[in-house]
Biopython code that builds the backbone (N, CA, C, O; Angstrom):
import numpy as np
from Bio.PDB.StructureBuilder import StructureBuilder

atoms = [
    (1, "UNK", "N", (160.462, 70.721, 229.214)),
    (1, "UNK", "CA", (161.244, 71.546, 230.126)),
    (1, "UNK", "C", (161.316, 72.967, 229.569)),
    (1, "UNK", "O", (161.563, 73.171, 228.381)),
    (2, "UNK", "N", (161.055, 74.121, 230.610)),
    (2, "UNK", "CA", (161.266, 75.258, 230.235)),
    (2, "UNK", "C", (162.657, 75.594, 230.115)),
    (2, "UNK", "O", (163.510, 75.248, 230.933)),
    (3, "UNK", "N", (162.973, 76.598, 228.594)),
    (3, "UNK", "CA", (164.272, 77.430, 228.671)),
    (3, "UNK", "C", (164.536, 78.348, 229.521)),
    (3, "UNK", "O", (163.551, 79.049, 229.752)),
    (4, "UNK", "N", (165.524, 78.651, 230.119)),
    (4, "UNK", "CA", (166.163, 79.210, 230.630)),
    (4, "UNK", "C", (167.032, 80.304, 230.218)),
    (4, "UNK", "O", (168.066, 79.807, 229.772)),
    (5, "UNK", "N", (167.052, 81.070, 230.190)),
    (5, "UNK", "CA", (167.974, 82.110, 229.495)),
    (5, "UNK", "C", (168.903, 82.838, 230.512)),
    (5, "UNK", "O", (168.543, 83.554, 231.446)),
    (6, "UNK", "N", (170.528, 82.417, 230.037)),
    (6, "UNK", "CA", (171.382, 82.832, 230.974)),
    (6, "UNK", "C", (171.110, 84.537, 231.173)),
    (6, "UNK", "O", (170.618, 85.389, 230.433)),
    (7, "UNK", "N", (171.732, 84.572, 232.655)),
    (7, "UNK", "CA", (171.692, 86.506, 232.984)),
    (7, "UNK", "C", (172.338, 87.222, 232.461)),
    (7, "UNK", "O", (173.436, 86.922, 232.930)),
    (8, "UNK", "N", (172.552, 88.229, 231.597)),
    (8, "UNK", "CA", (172.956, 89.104, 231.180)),
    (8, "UNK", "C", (173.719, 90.027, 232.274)),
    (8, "UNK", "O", (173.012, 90.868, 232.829)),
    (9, "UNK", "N", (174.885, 89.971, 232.590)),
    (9, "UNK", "CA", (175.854, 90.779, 232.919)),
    (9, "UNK", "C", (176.707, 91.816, 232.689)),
    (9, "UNK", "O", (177.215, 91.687, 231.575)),
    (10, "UNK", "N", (177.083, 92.794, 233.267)),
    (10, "UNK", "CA", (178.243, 93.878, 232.675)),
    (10, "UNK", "C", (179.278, 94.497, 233.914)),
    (10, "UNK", "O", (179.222, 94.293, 235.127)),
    (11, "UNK", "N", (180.065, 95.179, 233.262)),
    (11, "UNK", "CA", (181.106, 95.162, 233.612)),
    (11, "UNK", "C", (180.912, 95.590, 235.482)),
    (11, "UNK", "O", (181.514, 95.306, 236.517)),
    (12, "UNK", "N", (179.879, 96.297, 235.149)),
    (12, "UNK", "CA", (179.370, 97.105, 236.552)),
    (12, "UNK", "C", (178.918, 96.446, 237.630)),
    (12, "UNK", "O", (178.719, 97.035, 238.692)),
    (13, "UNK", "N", (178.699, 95.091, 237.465)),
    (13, "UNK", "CA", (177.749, 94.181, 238.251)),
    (13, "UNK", "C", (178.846, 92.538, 238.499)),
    (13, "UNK", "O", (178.600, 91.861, 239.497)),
    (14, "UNK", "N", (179.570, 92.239, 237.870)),
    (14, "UNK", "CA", (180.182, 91.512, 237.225)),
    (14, "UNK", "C", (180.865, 90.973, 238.751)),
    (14, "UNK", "O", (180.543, 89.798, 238.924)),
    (15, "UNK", "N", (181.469, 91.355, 239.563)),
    (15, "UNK", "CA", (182.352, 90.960, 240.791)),
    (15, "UNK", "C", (180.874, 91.074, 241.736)),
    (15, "UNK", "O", (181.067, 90.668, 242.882)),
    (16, "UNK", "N", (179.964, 91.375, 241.572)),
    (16, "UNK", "CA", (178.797, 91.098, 242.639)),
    (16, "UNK", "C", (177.968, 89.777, 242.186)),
    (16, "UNK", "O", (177.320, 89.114, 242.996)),
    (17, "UNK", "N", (178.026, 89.576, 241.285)),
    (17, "UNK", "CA", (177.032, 88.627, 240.754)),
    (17, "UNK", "C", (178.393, 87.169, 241.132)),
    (17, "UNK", "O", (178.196, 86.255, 241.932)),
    (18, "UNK", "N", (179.467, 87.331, 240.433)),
    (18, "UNK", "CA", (180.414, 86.268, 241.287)),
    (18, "UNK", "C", (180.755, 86.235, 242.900)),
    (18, "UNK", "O", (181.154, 85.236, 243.499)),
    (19, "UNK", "N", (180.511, 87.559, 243.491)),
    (19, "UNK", "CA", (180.923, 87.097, 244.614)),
    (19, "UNK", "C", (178.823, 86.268, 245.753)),
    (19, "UNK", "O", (178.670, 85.635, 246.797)),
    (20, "UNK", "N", (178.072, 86.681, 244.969)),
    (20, "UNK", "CA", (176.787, 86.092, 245.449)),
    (20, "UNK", "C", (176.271, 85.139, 245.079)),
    (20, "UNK", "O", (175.195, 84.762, 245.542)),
    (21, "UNK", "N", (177.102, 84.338, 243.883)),
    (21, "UNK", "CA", (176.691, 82.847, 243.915)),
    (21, "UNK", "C", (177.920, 81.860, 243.701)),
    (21, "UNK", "O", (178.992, 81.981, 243.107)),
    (22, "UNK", "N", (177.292, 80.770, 244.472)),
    (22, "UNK", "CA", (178.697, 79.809, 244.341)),
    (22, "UNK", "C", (179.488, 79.609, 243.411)),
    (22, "UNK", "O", (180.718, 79.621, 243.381)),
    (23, "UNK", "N", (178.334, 79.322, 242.244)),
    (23, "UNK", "CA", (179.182, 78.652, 241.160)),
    (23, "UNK", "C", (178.652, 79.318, 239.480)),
    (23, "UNK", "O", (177.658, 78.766, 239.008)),
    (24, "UNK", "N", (179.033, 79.982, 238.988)),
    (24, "UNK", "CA", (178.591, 80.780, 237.939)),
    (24, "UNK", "C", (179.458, 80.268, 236.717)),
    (24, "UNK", "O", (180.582, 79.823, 236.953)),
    (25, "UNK", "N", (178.954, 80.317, 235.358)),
    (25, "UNK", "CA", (179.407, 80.547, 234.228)),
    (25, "UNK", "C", (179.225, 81.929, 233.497)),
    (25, "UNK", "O", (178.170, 82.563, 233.494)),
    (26, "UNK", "N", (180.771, 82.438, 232.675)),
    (26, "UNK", "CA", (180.302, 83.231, 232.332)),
    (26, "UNK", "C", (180.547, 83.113, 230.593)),
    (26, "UNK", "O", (181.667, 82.820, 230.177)),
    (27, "UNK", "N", (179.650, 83.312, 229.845)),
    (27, "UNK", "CA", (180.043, 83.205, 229.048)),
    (27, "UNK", "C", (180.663, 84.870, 227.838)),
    (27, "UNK", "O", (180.042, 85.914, 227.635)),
    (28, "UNK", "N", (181.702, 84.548, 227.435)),
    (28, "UNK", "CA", (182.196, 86.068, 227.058)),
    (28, "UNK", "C", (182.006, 86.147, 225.337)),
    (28, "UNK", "O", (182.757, 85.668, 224.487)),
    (29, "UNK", "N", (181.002, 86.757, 225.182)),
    (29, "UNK", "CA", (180.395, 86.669, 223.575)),
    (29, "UNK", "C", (180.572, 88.061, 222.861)),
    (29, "UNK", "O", (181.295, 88.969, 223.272)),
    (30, "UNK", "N", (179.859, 88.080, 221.816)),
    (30, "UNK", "CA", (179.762, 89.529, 220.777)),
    (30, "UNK", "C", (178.337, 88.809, 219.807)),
    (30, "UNK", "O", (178.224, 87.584, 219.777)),
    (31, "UNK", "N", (177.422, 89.622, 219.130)),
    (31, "UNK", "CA", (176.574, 89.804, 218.759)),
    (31, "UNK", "C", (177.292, 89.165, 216.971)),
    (31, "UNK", "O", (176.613, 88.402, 216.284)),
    (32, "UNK", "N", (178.592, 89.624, 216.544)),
    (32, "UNK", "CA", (179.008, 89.160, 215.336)),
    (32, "UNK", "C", (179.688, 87.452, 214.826)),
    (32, "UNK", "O", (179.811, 86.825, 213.774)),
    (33, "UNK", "N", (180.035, 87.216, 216.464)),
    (33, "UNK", "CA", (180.712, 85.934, 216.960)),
    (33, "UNK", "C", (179.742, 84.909, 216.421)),
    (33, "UNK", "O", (178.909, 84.464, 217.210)),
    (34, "UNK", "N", (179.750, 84.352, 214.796)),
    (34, "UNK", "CA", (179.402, 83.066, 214.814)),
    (34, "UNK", "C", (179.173, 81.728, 216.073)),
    (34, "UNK", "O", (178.122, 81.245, 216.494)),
    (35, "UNK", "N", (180.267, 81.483, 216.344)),
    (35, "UNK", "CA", (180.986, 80.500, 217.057)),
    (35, "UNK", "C", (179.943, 80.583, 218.555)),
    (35, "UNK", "O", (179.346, 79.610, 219.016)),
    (36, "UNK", "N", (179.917, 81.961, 219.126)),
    (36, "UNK", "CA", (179.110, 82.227, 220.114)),
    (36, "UNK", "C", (177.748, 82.287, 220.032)),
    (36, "UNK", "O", (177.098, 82.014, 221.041)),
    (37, "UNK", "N", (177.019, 82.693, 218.696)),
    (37, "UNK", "CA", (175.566, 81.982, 218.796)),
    (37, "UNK", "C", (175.378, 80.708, 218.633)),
    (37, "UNK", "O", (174.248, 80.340, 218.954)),
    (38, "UNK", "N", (175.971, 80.026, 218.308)),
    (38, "UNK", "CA", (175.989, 78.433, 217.955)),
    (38, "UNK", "C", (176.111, 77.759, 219.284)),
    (38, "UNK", "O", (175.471, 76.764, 219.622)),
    (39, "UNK", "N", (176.967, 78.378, 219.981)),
    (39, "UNK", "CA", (176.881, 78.075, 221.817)),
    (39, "UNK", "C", (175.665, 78.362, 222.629)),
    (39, "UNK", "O", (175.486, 77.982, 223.786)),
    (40, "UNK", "N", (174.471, 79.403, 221.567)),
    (40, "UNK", "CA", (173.464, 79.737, 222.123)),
    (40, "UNK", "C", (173.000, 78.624, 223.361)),
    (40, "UNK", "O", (173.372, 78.490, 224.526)),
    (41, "UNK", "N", (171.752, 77.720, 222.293)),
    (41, "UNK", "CA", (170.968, 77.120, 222.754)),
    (41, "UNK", "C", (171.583, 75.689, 223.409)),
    (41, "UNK", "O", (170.794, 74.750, 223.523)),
    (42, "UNK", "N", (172.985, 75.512, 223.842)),
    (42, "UNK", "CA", (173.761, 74.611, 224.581)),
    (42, "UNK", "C", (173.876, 75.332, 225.826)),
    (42, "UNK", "O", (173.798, 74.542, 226.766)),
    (43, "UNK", "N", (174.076, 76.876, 226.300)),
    (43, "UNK", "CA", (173.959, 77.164, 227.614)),
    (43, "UNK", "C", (172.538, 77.297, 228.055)),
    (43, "UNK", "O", (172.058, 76.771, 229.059)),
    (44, "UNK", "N", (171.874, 78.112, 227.131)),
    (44, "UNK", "CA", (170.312, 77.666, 227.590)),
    (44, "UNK", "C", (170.100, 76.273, 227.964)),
    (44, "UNK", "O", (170.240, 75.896, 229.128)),
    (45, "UNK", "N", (169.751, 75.467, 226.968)),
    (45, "UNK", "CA", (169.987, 74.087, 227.706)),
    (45, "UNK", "C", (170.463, 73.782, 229.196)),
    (45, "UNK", "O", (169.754, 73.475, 230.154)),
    (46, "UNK", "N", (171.866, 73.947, 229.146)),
    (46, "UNK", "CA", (172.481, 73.750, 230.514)),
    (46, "UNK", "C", (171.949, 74.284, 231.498)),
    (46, "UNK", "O", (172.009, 73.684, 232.571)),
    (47, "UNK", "N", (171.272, 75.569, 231.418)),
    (47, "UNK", "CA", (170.742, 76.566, 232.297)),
    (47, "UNK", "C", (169.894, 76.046, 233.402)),
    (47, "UNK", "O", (169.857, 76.072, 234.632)),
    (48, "UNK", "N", (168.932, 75.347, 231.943)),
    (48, "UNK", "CA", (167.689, 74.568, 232.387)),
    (48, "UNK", "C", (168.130, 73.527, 233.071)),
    (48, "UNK", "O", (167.810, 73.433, 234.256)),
    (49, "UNK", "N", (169.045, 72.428, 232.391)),
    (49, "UNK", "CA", (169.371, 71.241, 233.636)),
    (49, "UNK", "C", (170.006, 71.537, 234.894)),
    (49, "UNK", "O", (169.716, 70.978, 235.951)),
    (50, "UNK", "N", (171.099, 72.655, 234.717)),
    (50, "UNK", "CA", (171.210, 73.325, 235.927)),
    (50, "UNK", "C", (170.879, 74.175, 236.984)),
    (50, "UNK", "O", (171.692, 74.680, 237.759)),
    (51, "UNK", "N", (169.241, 74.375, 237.006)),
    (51, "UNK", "CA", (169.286, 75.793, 237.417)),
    (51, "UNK", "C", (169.704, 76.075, 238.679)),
    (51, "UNK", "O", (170.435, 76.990, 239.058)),
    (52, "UNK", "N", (169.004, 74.929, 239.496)),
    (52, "UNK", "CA", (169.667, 75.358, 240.622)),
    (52, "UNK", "C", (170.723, 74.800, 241.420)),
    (52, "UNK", "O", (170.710, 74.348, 242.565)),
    (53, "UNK", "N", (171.728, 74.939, 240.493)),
    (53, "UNK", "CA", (173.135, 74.583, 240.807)),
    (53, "UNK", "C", (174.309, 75.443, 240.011)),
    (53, "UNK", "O", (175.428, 75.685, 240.466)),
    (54, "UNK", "N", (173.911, 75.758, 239.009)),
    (54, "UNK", "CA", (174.417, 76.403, 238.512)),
    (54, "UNK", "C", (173.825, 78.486, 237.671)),
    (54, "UNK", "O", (172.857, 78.722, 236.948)),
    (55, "UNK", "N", (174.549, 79.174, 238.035)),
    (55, "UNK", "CA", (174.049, 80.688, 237.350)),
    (55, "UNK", "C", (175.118, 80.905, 235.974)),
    (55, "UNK", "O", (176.310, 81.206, 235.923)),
    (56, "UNK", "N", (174.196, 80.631, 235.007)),
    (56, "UNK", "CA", (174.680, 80.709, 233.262)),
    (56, "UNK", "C", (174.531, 82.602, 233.541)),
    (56, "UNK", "O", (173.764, 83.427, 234.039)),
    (57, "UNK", "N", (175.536, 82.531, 232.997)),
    (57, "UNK", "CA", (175.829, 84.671, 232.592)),
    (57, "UNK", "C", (176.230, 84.192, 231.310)),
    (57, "UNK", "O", (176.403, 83.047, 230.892)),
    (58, "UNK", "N", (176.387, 85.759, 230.562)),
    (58, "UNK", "CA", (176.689, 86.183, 229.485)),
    (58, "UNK", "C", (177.134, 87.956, 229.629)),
    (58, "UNK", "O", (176.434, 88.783, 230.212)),
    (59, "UNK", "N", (178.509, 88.262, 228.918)),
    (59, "UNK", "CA", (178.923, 89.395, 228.974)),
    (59, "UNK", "C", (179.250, 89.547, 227.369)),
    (59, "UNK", "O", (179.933, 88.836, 226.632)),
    (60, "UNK", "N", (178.528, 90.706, 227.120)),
    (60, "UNK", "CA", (179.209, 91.494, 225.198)),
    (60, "UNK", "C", (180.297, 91.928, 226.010)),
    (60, "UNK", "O", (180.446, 92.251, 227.189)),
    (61, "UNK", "N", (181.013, 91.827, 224.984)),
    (61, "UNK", "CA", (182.701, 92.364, 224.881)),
    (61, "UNK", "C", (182.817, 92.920, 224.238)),
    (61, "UNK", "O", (183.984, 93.111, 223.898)),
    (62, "UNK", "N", (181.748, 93.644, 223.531)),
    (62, "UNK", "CA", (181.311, 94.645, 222.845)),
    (62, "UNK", "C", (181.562, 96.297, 223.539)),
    (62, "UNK", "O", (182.228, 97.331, 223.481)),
    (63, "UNK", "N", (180.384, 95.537, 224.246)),
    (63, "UNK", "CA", (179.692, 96.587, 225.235)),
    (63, "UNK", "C", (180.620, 96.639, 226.198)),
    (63, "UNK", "O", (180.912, 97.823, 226.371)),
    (64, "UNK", "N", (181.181, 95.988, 226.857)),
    (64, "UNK", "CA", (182.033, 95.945, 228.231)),
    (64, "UNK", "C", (183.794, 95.473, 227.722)),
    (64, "UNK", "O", (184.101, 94.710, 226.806)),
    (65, "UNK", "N", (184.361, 95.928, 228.297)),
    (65, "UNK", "CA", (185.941, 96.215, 228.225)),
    (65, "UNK", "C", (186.592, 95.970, 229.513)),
    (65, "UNK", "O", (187.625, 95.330, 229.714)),
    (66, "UNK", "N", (186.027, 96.420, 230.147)),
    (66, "UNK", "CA", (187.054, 96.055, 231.370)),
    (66, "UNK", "C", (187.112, 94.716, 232.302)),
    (66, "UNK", "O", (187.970, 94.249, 233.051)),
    (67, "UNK", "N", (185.849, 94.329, 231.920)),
    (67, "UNK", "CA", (186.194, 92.766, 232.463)),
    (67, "UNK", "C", (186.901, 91.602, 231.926)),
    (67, "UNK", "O", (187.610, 90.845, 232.589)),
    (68, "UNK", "N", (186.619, 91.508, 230.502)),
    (68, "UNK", "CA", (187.410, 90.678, 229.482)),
    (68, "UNK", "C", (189.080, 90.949, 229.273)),
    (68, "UNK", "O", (189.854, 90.212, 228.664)),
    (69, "UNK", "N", (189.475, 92.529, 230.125)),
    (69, "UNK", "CA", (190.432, 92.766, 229.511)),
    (69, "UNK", "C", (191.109, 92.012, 231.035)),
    (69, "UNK", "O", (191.928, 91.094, 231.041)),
    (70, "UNK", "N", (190.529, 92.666, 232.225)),
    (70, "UNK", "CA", (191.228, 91.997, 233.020)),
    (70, "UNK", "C", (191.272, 90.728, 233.141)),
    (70, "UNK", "O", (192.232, 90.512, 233.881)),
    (71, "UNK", "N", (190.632, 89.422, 232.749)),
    (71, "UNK", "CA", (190.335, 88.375, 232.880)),
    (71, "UNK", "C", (191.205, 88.061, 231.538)),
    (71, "UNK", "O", (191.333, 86.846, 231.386)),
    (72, "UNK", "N", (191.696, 88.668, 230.750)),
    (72, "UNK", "CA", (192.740, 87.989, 229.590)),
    (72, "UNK", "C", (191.780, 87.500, 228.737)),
    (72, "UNK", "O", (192.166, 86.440, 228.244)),
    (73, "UNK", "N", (190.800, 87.798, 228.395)),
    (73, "UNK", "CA", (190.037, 87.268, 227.591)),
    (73, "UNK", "C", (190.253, 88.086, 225.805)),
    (73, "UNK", "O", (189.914, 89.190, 225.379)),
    (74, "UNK", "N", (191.098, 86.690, 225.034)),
    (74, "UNK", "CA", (191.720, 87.411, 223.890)),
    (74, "UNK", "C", (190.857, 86.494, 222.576)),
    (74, "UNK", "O", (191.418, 86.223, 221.514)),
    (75, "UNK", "N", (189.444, 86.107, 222.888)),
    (75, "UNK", "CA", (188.924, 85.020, 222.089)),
    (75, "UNK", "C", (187.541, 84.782, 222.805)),
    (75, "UNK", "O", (187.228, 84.505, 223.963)),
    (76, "UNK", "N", (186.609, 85.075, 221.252)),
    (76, "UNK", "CA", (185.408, 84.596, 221.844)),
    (76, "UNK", "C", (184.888, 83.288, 221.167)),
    (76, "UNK", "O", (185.447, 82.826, 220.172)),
    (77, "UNK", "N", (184.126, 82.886, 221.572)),
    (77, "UNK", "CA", (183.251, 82.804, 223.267)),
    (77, "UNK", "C", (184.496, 81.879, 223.918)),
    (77, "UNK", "O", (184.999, 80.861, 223.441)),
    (78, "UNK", "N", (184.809, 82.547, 225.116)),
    (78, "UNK", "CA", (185.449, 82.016, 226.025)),
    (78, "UNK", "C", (184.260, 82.098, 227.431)),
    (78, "UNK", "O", (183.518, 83.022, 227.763)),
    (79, "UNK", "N", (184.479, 80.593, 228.102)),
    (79, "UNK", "CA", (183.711, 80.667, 229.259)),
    (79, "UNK", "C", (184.090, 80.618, 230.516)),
    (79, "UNK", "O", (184.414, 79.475, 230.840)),
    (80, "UNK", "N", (184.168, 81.288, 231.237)),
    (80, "UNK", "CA", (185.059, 81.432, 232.831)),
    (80, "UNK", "C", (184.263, 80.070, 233.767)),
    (80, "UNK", "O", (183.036, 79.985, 233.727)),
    (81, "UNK", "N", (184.938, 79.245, 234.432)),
    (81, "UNK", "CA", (184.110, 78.399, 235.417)),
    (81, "UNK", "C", (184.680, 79.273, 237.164)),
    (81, "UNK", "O", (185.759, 79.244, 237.756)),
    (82, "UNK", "N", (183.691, 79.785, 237.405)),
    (82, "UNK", "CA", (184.048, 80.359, 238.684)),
    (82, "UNK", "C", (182.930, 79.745, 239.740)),
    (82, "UNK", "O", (181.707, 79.611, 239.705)),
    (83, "UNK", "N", (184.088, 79.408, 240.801)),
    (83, "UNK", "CA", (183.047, 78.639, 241.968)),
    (83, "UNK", "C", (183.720, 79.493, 243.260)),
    (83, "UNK", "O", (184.917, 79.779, 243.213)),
    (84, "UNK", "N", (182.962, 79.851, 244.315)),
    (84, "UNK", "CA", (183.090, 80.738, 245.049)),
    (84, "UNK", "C", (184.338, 81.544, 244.770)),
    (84, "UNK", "O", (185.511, 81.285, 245.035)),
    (85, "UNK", "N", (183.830, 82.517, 244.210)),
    (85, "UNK", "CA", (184.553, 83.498, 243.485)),
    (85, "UNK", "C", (185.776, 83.339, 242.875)),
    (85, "UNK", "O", (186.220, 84.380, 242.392)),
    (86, "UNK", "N", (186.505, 82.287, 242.740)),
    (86, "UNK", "CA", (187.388, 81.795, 242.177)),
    (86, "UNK", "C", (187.324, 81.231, 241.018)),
    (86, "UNK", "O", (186.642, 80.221, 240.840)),
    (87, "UNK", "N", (188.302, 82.031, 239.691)),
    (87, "UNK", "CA", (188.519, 81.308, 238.101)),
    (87, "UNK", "C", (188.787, 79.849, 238.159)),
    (87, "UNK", "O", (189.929, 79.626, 238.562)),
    (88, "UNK", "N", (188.131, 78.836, 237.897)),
    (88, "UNK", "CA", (188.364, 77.461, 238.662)),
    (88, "UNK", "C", (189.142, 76.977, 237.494)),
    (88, "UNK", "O", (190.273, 76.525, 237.670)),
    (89, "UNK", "N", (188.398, 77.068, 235.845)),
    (89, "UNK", "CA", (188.824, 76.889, 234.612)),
    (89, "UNK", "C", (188.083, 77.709, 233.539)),
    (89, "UNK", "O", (187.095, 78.420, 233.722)),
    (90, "UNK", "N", (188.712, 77.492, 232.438)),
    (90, "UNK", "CA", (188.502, 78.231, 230.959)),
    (90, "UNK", "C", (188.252, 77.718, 229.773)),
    (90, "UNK", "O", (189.136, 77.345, 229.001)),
    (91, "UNK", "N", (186.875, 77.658, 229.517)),
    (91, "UNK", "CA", (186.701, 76.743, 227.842)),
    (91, "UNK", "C", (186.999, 77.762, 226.889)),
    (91, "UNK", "O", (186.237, 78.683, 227.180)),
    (92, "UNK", "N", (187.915, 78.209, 225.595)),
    (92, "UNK", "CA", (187.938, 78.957, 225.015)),
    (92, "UNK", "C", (187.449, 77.951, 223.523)),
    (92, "UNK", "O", (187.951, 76.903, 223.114)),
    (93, "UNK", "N", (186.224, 78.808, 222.934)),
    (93, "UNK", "CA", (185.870, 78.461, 221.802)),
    (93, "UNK", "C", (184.538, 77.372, 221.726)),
    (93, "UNK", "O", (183.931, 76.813, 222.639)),
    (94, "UNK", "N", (184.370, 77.325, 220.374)),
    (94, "UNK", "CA", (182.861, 76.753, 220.608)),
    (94, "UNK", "C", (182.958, 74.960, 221.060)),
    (94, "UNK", "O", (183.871, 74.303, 220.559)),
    (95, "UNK", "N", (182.400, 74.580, 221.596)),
    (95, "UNK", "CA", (182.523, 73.259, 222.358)),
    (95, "UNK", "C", (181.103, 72.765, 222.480)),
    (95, "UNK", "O", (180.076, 73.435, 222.596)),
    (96, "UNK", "N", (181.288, 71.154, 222.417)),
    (96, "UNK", "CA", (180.205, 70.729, 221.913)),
    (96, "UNK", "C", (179.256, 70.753, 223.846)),
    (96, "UNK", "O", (179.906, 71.146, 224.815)),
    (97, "UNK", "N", (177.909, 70.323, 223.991)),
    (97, "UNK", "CA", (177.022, 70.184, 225.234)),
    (97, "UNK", "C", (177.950, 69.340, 226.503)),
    (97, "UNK", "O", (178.178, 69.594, 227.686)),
    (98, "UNK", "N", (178.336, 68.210, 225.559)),
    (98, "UNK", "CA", (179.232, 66.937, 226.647)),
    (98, "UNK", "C", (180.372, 67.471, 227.114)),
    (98, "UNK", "O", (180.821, 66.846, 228.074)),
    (99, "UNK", "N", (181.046, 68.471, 226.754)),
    (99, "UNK", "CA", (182.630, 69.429, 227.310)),
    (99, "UNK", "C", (182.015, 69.914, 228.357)),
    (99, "UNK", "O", (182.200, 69.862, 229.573)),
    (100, "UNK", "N", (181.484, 70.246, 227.875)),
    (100, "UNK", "CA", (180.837, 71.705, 229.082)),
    (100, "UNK", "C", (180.421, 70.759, 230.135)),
    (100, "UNK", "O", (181.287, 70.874, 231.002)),
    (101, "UNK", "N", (179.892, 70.225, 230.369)),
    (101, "UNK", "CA", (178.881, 69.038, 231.326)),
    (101, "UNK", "C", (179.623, 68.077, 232.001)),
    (101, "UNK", "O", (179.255, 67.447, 232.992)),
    (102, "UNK", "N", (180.918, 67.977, 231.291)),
    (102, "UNK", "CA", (181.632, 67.331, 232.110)),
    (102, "UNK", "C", (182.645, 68.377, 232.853)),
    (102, "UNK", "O", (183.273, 68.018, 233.848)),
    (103, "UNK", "N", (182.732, 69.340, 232.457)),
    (103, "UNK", "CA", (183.430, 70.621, 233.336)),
    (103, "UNK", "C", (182.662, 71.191, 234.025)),
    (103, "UNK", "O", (183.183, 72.300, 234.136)),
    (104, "UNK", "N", (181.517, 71.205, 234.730)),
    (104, "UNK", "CA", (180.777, 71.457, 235.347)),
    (104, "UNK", "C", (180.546, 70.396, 236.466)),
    (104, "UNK", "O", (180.319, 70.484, 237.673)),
    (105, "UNK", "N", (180.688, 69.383, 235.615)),
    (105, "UNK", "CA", (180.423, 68.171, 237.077)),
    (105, "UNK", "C", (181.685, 67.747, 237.787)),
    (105, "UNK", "O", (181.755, 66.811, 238.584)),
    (106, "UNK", "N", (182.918, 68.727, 237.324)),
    (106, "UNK", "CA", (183.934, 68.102, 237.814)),
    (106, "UNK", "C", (184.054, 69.157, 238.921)),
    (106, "UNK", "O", (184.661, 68.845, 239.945)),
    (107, "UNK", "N", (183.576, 70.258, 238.810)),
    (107, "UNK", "CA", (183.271, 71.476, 240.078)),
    (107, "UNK", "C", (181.906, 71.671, 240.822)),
    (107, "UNK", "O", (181.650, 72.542, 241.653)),
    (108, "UNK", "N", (181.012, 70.599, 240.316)),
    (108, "UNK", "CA", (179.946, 70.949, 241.399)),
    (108, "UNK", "C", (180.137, 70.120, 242.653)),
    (108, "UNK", "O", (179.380, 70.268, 243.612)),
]
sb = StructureBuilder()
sb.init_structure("model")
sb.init_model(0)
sb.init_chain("A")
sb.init_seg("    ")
for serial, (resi, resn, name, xyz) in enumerate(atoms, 1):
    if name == "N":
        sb.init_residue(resn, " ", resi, " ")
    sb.init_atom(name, np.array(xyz, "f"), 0.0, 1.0, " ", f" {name:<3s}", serial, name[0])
structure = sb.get_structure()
């Protein structure tokens, strides 16, 4: 199976990319965030079993400020579950493949 590599998002694009697909993850990382590369190759993964059901994002909170700030995001990697444009739920912190997969199948 081919990888998948979630979309890269920012602050500028961020309410278009949720309001044009049903059901998106976002994941809210930093480049220094241990915890969040270790989540790497578990959303890739997911990407791939999901693709077309699910759109894997990724936002630096580095780089971008105003989305994390409005969304309360005080901890990375935190992952937003948004299904038609709505915050459905919130994984904060690194979590193993089976968390995620079962929070995903409880909103698709």
């Amino acid at each position: 199976m081919q990888t998948i590599s979630p979309k890269i998002i920012d602050d500028n694009n961020f309410n278009q990319i949720i309001s044009n697909n049903s059901f998106v993850i976002v994941d809210f990382w930093a480049d220094w965030c241990g915890p969040c590369k270790a989540m790497t190759p578990i959303i890739e993964e997911l990407s791939s079993i999901y693709e077309n059901q699910v759109l894997f994002t990724k936002l630096n909170v580095d780089q971008n400020s105003i989305t994390p700030s409005k969304y309360g995001i005080s901890s990375i990697p935190t992952f937003l579950v948004i299904k038609n444009g709505q915050i459905m739920d919130s994984i904060v912190g690194a979590v193993t493949q089976e968390i995620l997969e079962e929070k995903i199948q409880e909103y698709l």
